[in-house]
N, C-alpha and C positions, 0 to 999 in steps of 0.2 A: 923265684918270681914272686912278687908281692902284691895281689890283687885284693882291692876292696871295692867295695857295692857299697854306695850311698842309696839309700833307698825310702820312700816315704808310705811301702805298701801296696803303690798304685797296680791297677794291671799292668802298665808296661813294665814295673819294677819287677813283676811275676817272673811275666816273661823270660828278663832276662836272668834274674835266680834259679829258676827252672833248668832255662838255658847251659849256664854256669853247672847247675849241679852234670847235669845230664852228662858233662863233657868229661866231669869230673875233675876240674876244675877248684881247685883249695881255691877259699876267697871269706874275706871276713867282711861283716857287716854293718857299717852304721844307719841306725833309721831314727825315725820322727825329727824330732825340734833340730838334733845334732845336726842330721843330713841335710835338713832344708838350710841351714845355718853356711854347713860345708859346700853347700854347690851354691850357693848364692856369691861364698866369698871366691869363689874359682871361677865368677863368672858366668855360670849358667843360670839361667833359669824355668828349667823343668828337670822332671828325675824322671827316671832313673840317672846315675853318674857312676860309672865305673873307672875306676884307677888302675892302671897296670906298670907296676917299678914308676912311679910319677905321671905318669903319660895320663892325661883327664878323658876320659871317652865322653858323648854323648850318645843317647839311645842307638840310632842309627850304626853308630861309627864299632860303638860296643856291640850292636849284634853281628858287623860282618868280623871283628875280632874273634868272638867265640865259636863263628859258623867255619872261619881258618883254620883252628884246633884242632 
């Protein structure tokens, strides 16, 4: 499974890093300019933005993903 976290630092991006580790959960990270870049072009905009095998989460959507685990 191939998860990444777009992330800009915010509290909700905490959150879900927290989140992610706690489940333990392998997941790599892109943040600042890259990720505001990356979720812009995906269509979002606000971060956090979580990826799993392609699948684009938003905050919401990504934390009932990882509360599933």
């Amino acid at each position: 499974m191939s998860v990444t976290l777009f992330t800009t630092g915010c509290p909700r991006c905490k959150i879900l890093e927290d989140k992610l580790t706690a489940k333990n959960i392998l997941f790599s990270v892109i943040s600042g300019e890259r990720a505001i870049e990356s979720i812009q072009e995906r269509g979002y905009m606000s971060a956090p933005l979580l990826s799993v095998d392609g699948e684009d989460m938003d905050f919401g959507k990504a934390i009932r993903w990882v509360n599933e685990r």
